[in-house]
C-alpha positions as CSV (number, residue, x, y, z in Angstrom):
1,X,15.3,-32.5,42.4
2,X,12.1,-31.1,44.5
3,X,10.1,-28.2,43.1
4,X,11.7,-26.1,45.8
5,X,15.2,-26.3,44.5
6,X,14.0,-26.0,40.6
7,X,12.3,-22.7,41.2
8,X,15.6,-20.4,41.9
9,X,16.8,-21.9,39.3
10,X,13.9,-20.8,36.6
11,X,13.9,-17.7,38.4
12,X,17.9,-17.2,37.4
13,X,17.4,-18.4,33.9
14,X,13.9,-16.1,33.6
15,X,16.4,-13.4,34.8
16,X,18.7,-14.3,32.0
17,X,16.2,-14.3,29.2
18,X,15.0,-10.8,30.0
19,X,18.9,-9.4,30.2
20,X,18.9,-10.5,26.8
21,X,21.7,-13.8,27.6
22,X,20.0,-16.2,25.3
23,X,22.5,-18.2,23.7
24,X,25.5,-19.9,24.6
25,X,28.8,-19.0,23.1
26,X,30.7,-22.7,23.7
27,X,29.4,-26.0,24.0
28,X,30.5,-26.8,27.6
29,X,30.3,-24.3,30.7
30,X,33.8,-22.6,31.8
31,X,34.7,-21.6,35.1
32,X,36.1,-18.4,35.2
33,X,37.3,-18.7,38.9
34,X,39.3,-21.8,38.2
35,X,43.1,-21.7,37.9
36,X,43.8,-21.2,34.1
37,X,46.4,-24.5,33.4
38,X,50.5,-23.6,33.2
39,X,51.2,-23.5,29.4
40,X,54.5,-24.2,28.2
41,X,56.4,-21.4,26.5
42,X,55.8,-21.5,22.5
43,X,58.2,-22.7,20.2
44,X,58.8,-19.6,17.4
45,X,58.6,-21.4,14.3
46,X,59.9,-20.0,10.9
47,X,57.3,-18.2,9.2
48,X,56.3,-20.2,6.1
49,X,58.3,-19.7,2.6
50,X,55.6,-19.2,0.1
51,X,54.3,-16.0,-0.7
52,X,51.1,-14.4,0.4
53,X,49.4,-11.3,-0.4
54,X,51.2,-9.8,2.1
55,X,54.1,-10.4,0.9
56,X,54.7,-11.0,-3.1
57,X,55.9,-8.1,-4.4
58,X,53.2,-5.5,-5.8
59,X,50.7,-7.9,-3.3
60,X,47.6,-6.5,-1.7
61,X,47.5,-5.4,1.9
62,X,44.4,-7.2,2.8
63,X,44.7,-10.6,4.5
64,X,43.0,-13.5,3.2
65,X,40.3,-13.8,5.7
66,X,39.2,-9.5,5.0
67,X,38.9,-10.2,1.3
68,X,37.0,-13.7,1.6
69,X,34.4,-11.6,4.4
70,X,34.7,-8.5,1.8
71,X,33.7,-10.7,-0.6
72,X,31.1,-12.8,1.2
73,X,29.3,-9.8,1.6
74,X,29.2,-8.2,-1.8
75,X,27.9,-11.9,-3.0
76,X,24.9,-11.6,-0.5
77,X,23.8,-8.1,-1.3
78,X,24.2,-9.1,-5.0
79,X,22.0,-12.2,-4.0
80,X,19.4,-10.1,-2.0
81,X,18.7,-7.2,-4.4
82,X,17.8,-10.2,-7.2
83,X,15.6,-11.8,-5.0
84,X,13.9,-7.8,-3.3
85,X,13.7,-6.6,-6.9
86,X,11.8,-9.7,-8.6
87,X,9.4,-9.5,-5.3
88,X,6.1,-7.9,-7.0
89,X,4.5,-7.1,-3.3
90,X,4.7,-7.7,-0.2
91,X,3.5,-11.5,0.1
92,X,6.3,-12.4,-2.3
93,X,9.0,-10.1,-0.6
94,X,8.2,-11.8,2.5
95,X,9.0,-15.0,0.5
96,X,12.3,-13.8,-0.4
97,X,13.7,-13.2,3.0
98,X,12.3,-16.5,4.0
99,X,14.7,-18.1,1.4
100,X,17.1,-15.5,1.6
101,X,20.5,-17.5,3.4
102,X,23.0,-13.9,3.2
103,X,22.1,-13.2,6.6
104,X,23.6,-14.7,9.5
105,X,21.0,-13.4,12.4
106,X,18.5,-16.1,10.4
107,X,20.3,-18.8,12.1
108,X,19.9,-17.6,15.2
109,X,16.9,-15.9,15.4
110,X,13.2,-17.7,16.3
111,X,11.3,-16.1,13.8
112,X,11.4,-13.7,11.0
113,X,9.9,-10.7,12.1
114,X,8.1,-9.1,8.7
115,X,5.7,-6.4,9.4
116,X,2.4,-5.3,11.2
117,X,0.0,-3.1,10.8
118,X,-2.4,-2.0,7.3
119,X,-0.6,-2.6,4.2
120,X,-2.5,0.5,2.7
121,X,-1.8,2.8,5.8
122,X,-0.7,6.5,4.6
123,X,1.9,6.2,7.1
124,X,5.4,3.5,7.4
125,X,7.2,3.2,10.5
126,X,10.8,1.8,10.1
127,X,12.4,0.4,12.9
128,X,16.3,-1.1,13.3
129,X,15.9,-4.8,14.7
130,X,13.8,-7.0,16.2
131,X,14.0,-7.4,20.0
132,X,13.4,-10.6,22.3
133,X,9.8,-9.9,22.6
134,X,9.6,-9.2,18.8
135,X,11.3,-12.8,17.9
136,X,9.2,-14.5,19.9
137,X,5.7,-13.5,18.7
138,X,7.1,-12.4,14.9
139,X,5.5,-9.0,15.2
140,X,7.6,-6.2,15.4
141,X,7.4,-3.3,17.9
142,X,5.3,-4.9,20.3
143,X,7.7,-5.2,23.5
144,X,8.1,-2.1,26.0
145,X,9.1,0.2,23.2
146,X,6.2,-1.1,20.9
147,X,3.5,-0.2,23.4
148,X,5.0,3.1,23.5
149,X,5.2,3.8,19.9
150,X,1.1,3.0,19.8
151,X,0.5,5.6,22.5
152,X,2.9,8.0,20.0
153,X,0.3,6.6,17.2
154,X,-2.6,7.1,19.4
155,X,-1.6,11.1,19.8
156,X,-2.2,11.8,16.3
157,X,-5.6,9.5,15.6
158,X,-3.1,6.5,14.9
159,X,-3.1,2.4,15.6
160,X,-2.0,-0.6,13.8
161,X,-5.1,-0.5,11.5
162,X,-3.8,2.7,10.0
163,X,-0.6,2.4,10.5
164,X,2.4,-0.2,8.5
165,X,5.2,-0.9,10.9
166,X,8.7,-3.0,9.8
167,X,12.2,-2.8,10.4
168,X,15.6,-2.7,8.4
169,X,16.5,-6.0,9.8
170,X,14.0,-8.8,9.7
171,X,15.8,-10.6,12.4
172,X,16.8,-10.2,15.9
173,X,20.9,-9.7,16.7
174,X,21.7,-12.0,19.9
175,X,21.4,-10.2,23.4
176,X,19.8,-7.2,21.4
177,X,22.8,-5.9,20.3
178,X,23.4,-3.3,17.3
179,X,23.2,-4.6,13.9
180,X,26.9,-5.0,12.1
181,X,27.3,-2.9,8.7
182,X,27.3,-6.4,7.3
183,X,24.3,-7.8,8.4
184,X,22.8,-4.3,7.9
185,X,24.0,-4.7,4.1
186,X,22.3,-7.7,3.5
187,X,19.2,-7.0,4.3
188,X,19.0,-3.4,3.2
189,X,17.6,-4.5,-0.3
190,X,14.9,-6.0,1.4
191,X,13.9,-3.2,3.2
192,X,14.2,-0.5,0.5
193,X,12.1,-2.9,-1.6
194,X,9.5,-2.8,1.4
195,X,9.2,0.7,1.0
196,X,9.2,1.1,-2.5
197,X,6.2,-1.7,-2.6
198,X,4.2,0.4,0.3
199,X,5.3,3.8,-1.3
200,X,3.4,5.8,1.8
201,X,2.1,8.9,2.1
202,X,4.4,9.5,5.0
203,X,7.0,7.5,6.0
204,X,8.9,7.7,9.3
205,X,12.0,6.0,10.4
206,X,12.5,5.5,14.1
207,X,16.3,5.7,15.6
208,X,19.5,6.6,14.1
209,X,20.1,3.1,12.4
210,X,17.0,3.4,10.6
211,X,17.2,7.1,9.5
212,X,21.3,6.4,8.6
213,X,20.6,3.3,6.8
214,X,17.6,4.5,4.6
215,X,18.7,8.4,4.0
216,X,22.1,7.2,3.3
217,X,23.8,9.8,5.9
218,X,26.3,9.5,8.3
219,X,24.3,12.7,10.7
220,X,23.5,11.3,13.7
221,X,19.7,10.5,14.9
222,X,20.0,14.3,16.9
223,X,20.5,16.0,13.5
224,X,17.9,13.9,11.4
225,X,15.0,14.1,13.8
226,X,12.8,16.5,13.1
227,X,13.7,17.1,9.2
228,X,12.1,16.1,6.4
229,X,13.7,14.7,3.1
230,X,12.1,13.8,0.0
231,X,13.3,9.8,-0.4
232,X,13.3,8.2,-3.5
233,X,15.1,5.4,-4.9
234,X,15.7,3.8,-8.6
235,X,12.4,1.6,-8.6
236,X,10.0,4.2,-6.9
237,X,7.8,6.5,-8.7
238,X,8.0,9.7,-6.9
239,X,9.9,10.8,-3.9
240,X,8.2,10.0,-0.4
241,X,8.3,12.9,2.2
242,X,10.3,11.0,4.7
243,X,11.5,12.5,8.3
244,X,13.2,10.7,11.3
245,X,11.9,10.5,14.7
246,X,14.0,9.2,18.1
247,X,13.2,5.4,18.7
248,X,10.3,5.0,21.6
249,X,13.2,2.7,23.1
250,X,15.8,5.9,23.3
251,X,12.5,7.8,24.1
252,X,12.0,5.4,27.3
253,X,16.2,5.8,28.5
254,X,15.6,9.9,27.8
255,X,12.1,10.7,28.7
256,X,13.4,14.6,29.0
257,X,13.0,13.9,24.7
258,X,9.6,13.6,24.7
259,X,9.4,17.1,23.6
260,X,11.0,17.1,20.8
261,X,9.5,14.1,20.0
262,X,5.8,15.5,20.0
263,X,6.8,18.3,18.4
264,X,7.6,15.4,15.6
265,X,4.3,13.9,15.5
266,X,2.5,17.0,15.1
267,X,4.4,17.4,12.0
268,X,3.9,14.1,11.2
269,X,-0.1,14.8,11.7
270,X,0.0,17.7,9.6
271,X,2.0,16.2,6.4
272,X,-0.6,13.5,6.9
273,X,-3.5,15.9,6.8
274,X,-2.3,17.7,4.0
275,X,-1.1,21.0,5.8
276,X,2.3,21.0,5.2
């Protein structure tokens, strides 16, 4: 094939990459546009004899499959608060999550995205996920959304050397997609363990997965923003002054919330500097 007819073809899969397609979901391509095969009418078969839960008398209502994913997840959050609560800092938390198999988005992910910034920054910024740019280079917030975040840092006398950025999830969900309650389960351990290690000054979490997930509400992101809560967990101290902000990436679909969102980092500024 000549270097002619290759390039539309990187160009498409290019294309792809940035739409977030990067994974295939079956081994072999299907054609949509070809004539789906005439299938013969199914047989009705008699539905098998021995009981189930559904139906022994005085039998749970959940199927099989529910209770064996119920219980899938309880065994991985079992198996990742042991492994965030014997982490003693950060270095050996990282280590955890590294070994840590609970988590589907591991296996699909390119790297585990951990943290950036100064690890003895006043100020934590919690994202929700990783995107494609994050996976690729490890680091998180540093795709379109990142760069906006350090021009958000940069309006209060902030960067990445006196700032600590992470994320509930250490790894990206395909296509970019939003986290499951499940794989948001699994990892929370790890990433209440982050904070109770860092136990900043400030900390700030960035969208309404992040805010929902740590503060343990069900408000949305529009009700959060802008408040601040004193957060404090079983392991930690004393509370941490902790107050959600809208994520740069929401910030870059609704620029008209750039207000309120600078009305947030003032705040931010001042808790910092002691004046509130």
């Amino acid at each position: 094939m000549s270097s002619t007819s290759k390039q539309p073809l990187s160009d498409l899969l290019e294309w792809y990459r940035e739409m977030g397609v990067d994974e295939a979901i079956a081994e072999r391509p299907f054609d949509m546009t070809a004539a789906a095969p005439d299938k013969p009418n199914p047989v009705a078969t008699p539905a098998a004899s021995a009981p189930n839960d559904r139906t022994r008398p005085g039998g749970r209502q959940r199927s099989r499959p529910a209770a064996a994913l119920l219980a899938g997840t309880e065994a991985a959050g079992a198996d990742a608060r042991n492994l965030a609560l014997a982490a003693p800092d950060l270095a050996a938390l990282k280590a955890a999550l590294e070994a840590f198999e609970g988590c589907a988005l591991k296996h699909t992910a390119t790297n585990l995205v951990f943290s950036d910034g100064n690890p003895d920054a006043d100020i934590m910024v919690v994202g929700e996920a990783p995107g494609a740019e994050e996976d690729r280079q490890g680091l998180p917030f540093v795709g379109a959304s990142g760069r906006l975040l350090d021009r958000m840092l940069a309006c209060i006398g902030l960067d990445r050397t006196s700032a600590y950025i992470t994320n509930i999830l250490p790894w990206r969900p395909p296509g970019n997609r939003q986290p499951n309650a499940a794989e948001i389960a699994a990892c929370l351990p790890f990433a209440e363990r982050h904070v109770a290690l860092m136990h900043p000054k400030v900390l700030v979490l960035a969208g309404g997965t992040s805010a929902k997930t740590i503060l343990g509400s069900t408000e949305g992101i529009t009700r959060l923003r802008g408040r601040w809560f004193d957060h404090t967990m079983p392991d930690m101290a004393a509370p941490i002054p902790t107050i959600a902000i809208y994520h740069p990436a929401y910030l870059l679909r609704q620029p008209a919330q750039k207000r309120d969102a600078w009305r947030d980092l003032l705040a931010i500024k001042a808790r910092l500097d002691g004046r509130n």
